[in-house]
N, CA, C and O of each residue as an XYZ file, in Angstrom:
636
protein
N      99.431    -15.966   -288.063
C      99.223    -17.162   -288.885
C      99.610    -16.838   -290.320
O      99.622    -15.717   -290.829
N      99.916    -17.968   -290.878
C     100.590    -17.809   -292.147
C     100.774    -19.032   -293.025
O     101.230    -20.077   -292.560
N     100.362    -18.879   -294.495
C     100.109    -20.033   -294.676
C     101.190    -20.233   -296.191
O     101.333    -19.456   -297.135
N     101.755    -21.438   -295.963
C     103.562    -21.922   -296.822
C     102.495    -23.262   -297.505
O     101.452    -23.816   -297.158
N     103.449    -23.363   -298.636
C     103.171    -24.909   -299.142
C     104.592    -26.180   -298.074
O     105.436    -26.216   -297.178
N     104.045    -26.772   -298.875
C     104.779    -27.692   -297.839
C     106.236    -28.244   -298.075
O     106.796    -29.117   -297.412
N     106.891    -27.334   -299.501
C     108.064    -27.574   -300.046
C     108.855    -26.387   -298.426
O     109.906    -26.388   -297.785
N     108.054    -25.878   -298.425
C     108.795    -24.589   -298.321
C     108.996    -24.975   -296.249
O     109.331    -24.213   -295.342
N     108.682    -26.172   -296.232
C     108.975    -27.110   -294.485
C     109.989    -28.046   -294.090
O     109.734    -29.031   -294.783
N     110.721    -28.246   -293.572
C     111.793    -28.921   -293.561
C     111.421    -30.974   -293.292
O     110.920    -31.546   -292.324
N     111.817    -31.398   -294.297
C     111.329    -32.789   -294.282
C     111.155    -33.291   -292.702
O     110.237    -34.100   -292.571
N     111.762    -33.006   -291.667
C     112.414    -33.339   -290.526
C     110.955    -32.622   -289.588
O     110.359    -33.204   -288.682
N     110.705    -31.521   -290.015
C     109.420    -31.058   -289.459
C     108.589    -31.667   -289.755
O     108.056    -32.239   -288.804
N     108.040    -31.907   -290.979
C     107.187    -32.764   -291.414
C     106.837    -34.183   -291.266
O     105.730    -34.717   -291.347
N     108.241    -34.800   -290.984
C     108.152    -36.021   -290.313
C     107.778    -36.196   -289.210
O     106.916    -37.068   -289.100
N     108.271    -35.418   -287.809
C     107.832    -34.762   -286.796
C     106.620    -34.650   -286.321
O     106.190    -34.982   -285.216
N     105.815    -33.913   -287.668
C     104.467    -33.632   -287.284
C     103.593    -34.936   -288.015
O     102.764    -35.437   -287.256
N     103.662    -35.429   -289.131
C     102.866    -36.863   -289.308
C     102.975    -38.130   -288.146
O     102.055    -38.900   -287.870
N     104.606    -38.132   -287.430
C     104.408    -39.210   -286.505
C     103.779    -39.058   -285.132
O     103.434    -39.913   -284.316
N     103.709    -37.339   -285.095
C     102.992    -37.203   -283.704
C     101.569    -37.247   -283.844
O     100.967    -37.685   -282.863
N     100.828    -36.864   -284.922
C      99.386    -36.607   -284.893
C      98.530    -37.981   -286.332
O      97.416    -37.891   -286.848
N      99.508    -38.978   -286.542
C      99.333    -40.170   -287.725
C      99.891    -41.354   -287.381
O      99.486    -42.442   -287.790
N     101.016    -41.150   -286.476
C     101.484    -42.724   -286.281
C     102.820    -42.648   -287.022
O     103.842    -42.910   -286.389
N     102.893    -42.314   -288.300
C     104.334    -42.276   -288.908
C     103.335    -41.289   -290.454
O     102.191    -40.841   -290.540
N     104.613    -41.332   -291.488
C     103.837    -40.503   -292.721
C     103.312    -41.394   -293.377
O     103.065    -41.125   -294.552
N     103.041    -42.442   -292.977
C     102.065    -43.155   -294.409
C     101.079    -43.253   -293.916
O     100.827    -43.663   -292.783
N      99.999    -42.670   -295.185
C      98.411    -43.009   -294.653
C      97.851    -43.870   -295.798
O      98.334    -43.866   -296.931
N      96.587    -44.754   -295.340
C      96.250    -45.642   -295.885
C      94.560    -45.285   -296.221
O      93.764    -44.791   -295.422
N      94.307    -45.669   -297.560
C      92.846    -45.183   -297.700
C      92.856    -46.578   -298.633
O      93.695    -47.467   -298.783
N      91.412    -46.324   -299.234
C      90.871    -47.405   -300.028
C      91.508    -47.168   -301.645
O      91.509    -47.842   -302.675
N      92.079    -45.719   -301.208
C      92.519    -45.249   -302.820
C      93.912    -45.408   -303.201
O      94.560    -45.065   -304.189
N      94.262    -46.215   -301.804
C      96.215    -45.994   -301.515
C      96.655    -45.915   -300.826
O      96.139    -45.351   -299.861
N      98.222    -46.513   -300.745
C      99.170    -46.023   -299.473
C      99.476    -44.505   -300.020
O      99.118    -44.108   -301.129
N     100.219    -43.703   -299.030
C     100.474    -42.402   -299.500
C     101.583    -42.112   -298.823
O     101.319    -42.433   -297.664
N     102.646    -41.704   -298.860
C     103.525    -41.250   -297.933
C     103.814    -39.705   -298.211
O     104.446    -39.139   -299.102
N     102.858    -39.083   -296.715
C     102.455    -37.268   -297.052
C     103.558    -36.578   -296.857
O     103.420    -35.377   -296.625
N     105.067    -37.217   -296.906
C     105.739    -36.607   -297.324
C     106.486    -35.996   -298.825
O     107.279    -35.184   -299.303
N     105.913    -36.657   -298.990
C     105.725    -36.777   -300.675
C     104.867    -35.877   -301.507
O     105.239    -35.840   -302.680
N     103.948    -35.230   -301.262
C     102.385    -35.380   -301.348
C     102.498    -33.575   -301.251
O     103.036    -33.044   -300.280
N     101.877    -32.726   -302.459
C     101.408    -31.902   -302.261
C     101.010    -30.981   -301.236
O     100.755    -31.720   -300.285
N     100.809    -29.808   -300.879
C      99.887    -29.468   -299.735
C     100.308    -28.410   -299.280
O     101.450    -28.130   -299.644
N      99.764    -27.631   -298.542
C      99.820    -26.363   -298.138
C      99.731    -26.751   -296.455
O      99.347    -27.850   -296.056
N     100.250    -25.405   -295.378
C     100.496    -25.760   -293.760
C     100.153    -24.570   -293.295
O     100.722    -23.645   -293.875
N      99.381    -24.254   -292.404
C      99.393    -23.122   -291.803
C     100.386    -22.538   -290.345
O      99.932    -22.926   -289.269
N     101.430    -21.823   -290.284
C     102.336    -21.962   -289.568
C     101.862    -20.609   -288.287
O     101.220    -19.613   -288.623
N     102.280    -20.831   -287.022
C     102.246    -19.868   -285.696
C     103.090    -18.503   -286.370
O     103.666    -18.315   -287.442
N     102.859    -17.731   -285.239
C     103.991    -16.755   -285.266
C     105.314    -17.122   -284.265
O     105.921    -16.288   -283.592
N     105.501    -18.039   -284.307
C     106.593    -18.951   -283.893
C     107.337    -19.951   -285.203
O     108.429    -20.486   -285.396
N     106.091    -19.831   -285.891
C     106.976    -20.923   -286.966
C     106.530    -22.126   -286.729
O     107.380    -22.861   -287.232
N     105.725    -22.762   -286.274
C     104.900    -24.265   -285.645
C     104.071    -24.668   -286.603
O     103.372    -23.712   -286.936
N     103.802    -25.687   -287.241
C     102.920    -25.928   -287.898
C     101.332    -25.992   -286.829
O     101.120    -26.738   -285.872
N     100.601    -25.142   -287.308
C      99.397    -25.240   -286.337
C      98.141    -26.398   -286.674
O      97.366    -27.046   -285.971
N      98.464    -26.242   -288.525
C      97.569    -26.835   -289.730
C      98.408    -27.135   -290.811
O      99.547    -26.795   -291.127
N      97.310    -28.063   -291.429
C      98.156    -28.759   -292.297
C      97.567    -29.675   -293.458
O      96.995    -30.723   -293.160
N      97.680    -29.359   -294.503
C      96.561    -30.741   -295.943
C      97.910    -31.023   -296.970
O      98.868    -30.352   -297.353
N      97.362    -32.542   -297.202
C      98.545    -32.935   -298.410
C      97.238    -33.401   -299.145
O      96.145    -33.727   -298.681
N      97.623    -33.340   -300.235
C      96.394    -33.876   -301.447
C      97.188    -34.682   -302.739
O      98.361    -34.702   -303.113
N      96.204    -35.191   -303.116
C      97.132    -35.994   -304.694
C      96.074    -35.351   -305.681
O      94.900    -35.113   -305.396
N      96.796    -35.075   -307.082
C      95.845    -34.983   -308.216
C      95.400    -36.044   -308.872
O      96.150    -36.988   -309.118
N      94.001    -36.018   -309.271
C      93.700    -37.172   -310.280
C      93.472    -36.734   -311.413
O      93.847    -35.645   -311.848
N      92.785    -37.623   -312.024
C      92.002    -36.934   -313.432
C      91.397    -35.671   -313.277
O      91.910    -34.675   -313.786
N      90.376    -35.618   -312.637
C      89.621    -34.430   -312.292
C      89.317    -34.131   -311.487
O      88.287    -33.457   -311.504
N      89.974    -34.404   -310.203
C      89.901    -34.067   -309.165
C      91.014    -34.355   -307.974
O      91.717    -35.365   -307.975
N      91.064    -33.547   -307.175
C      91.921    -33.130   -305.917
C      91.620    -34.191   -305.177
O      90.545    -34.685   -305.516
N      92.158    -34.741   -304.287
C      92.088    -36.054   -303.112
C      92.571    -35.309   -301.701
O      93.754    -35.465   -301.397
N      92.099    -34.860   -301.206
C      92.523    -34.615   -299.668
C      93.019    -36.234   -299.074
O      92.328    -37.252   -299.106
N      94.139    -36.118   -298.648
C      94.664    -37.039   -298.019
C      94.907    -37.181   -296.565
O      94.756    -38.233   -295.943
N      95.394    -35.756   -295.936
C      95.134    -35.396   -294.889
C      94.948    -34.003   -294.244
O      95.842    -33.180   -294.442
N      94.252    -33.775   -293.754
C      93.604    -32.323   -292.948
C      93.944    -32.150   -291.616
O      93.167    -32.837   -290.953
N      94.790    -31.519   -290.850
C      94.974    -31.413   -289.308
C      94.993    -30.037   -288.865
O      96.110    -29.519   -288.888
N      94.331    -29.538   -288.591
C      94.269    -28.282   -287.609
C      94.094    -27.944   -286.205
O      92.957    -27.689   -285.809
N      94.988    -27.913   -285.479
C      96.277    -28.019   -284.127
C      95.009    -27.360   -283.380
O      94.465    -28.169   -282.629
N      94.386    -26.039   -283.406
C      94.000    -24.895   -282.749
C      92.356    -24.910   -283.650
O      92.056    -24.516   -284.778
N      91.714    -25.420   -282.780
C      90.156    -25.703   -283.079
C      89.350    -23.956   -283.014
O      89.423    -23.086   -282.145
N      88.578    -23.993   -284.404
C      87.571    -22.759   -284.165
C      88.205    -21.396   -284.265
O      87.660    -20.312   -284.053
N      89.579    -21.660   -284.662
C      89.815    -20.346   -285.875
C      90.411    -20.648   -286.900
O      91.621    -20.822   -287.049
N      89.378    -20.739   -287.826
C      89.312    -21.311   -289.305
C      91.003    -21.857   -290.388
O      91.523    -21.606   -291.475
N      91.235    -22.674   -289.207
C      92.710    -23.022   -289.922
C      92.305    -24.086   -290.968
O      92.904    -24.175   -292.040
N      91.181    -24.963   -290.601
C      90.763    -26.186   -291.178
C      90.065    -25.415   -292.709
O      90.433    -25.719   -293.844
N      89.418    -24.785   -292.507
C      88.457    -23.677   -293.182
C      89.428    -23.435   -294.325
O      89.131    -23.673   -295.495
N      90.630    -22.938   -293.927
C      91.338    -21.859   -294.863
C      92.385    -23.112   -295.535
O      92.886    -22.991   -296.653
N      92.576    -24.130   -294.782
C      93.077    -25.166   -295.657
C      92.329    -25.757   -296.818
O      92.872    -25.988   -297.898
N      91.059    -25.993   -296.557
C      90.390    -26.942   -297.382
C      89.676    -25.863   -298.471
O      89.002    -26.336   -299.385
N      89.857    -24.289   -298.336
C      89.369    -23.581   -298.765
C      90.650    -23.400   -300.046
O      90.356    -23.202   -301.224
N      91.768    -23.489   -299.653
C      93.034    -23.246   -300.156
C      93.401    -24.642   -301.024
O      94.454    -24.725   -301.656
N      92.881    -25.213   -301.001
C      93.064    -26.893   -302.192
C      91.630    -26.455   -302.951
O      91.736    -26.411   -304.176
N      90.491    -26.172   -302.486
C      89.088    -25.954   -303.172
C      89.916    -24.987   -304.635
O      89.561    -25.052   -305.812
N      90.879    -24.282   -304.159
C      90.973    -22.781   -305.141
C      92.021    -23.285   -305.891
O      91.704    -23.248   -307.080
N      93.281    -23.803   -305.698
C      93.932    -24.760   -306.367
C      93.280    -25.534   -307.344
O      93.770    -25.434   -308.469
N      92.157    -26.394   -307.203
C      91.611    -27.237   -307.840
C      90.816    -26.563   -309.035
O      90.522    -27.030   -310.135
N      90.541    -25.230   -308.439
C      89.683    -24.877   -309.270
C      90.590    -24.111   -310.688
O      90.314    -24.280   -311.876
N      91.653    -23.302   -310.156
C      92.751    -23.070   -310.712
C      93.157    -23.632   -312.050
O      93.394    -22.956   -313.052
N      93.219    -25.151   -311.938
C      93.799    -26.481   -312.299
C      92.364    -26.991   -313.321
O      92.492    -27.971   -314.056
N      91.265    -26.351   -313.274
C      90.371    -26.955   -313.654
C      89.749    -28.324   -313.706
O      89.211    -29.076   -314.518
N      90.052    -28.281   -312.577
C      89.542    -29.416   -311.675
C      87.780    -29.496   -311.392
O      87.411    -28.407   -310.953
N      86.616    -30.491   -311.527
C      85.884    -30.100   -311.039
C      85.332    -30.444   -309.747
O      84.234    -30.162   -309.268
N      86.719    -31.395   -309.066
C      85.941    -31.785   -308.101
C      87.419    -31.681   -306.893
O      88.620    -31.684   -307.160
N      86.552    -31.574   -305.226
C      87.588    -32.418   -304.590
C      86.899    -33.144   -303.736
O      85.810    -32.798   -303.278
N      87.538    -34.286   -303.445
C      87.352    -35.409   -302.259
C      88.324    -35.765   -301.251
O      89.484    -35.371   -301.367
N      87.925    -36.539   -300.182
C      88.429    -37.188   -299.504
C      87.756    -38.655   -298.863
O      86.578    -38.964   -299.046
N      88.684    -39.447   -298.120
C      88.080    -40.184   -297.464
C      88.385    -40.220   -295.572
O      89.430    -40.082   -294.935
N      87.266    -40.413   -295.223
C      87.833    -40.317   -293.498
C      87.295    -41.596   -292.858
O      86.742    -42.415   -293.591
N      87.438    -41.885   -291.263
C      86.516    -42.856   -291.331
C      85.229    -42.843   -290.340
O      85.099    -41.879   -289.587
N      84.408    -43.748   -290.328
C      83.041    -44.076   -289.625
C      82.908    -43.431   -288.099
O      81.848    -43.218   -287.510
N      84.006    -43.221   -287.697
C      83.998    -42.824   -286.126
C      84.288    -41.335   -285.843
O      84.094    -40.716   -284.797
N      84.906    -40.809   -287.263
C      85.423    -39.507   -287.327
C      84.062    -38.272   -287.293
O      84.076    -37.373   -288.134
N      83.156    -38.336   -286.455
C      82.456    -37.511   -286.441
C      82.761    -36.199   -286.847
O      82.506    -35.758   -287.968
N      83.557    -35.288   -285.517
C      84.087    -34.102   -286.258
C      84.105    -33.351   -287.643
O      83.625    -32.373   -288.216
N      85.117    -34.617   -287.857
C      85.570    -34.393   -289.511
C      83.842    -34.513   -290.887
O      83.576    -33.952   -291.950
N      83.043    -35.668   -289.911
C      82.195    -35.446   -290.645
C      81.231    -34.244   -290.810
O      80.844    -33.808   -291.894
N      80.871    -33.731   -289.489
C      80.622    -32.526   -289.644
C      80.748    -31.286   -290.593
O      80.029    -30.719   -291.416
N      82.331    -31.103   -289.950
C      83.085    -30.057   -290.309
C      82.792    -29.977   -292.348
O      82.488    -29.012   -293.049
N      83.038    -31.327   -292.694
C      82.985    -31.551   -294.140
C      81.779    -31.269   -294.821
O      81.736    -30.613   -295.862
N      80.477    -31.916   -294.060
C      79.211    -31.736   -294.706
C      79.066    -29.964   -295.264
O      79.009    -29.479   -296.393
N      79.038    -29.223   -293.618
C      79.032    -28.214   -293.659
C      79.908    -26.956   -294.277
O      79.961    -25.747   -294.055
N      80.556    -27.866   -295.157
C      81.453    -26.920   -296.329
C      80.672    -27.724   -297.610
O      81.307    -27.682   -298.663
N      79.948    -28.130   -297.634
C      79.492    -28.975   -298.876
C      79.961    -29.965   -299.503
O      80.216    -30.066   -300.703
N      80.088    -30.792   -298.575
C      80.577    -31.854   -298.886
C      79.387    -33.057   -298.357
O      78.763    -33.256   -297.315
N      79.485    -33.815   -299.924
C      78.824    -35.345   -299.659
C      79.064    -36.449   -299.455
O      79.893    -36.817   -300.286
N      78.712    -37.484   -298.571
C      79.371    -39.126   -298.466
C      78.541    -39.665   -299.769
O      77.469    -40.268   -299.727
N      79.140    -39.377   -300.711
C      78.678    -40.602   -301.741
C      79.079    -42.105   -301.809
O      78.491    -42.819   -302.621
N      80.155    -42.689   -300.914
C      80.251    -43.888   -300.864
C      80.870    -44.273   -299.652
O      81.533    -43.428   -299.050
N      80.727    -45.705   -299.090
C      81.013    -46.354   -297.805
C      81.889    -47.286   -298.335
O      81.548    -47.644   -299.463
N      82.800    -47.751   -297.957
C      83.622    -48.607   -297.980
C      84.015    -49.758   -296.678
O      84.927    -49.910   -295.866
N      82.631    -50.486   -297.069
C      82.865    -51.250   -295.167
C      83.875    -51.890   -294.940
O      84.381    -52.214   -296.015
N      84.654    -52.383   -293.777
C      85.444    -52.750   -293.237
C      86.564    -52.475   -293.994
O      87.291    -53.444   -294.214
N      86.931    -51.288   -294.501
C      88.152    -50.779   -295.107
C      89.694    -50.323   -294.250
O      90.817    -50.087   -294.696
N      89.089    -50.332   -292.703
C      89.940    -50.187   -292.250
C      90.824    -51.276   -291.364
O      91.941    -51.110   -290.872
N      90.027    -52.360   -291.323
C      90.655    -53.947   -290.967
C      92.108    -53.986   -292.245
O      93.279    -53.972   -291.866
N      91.685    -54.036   -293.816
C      92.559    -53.986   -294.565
C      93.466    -52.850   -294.423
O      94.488    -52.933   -295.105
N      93.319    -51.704   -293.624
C      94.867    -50.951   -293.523
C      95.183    -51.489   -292.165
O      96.382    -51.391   -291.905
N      94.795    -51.779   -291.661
C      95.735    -52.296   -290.837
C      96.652    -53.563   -290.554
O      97.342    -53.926   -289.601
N      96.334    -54.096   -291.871
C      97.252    -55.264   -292.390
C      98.473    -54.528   -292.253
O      99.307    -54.963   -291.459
N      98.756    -53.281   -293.024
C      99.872    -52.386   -293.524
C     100.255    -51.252   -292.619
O     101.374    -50.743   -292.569
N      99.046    -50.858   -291.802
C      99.992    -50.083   -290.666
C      98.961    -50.595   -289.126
O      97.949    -49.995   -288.764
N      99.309    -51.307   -288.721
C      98.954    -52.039   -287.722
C      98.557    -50.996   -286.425
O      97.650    -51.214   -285.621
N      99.327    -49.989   -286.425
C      98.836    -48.667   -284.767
C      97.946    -48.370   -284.907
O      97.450    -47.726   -283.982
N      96.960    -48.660   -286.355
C      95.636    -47.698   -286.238
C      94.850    -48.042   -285.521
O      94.344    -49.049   -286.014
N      94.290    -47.755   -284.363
C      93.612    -48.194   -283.250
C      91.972    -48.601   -283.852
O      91.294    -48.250   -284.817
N      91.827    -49.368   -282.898
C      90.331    -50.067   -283.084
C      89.113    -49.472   -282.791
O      88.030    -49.625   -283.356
N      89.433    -48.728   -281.776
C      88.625    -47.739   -281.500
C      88.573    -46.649   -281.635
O      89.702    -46.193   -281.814
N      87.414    -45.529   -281.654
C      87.984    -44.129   -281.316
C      87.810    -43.852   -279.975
O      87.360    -44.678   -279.180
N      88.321    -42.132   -279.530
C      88.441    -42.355   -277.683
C      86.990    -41.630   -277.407
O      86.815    -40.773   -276.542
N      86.108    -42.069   -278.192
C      84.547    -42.552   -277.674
C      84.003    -43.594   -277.720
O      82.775    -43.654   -277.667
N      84.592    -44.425   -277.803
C      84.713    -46.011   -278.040
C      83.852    -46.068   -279.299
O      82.805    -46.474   -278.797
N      83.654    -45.962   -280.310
C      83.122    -45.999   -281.730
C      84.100    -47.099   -281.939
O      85.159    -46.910   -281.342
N      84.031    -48.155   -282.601
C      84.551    -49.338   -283.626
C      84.845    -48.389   -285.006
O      83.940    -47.897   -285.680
N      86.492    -48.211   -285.326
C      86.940    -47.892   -286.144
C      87.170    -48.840   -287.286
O      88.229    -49.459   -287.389
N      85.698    -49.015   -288.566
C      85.712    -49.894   -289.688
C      85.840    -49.960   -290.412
O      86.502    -50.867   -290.918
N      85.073    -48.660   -291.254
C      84.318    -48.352   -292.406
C      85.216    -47.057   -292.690
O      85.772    -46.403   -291.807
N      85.279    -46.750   -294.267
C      85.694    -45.396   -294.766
C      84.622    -45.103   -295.546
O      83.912    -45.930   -296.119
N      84.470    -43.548   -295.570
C      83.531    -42.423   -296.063
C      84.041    -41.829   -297.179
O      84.846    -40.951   -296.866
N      83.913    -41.939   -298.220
C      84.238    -40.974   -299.162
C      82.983    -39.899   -299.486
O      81.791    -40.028   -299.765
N      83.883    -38.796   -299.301
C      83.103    -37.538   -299.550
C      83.674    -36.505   -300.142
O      84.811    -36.150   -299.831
N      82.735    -35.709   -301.353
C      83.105    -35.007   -302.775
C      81.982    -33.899   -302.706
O      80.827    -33.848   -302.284
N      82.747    -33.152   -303.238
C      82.610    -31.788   -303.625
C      82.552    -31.641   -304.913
O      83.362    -32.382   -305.468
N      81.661    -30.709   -305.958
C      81.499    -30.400   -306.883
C      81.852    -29.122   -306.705
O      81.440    -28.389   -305.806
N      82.800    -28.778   -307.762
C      83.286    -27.045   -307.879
C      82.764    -26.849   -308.640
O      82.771    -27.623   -309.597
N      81.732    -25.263   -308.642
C      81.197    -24.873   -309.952
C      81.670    -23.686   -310.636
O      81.205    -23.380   -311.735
């Protein structure tokens, strides 16, 4: 394993990998369209060269935006070493914060997030009816049948 920024990936890969595991590269939050080809971010690659993992982020004022997080190979800390690897960036940058948003059904992700210290300080109900004005595949459900509605924003304080 080995971990590249995302200049250093061939647009064609990258496209590749947002339409297989996103639908296409634009993602939609309450904060924006984004097209993560565009977009900052670091990838964690196989010893094949595969993207296994993967985060694009935007800068703000004072803080980092996780936009998207994917790690291929569950439970060896690819997710970990991504979100650990924008945490150190940010901090770098003197940044004091990072966030993201995910949504209501995304258990996992909620997990995974709390337990790095991360808080839902805000809900954004039915935020995801309005992206799907703009990208219509985002399914209604998740495949636990959860009603996909609401977005979570959740932040980190770097100290």
């Amino acid at each position: 394993m080995r971990l590249v920024t995302l200049h250093s990936i061939s647009k064609n890969n990258l496209n590749d990998f947002f339409s297989n595991h996103w639908g296409s590269n634009q993602m939609i939050t309450s904060h924006g369209v984004y097209d993560c080809n565009t977009l900052e971010g670091f990838a964690v690659l196989s010893e094949l060269d595969n993207i296994i993992g993967l985060v694009t982020y935007t800068v703000e004022e004072n803080c980092y935006e996780i936009i998207s997080l994917d790690s291929l190979e569950e439970n060896r800390g690819i997710g970990t070493m991504l979100l650990h690897k924008v945490e150190t960036v940010a901090q770098m940058a003197n940044k004091n914060k990072v966030s993201l948003i995910t949504t209501n059904d995304n258990l996992h992700a909620l997990l995974f997030y709390q337990k790095k210290g991360y808080q839902i300080t805000r809900v954004y109900p039915n935020a995801v009816e309005k992206a799907r004005e703009i990208k219509p595949q985002i399914p209604k459900l998740s495949n636990e049948g959860i009603p996909i509605r609401d977005e979570l924003l959740l932040e980190k304080i770097l100290y």
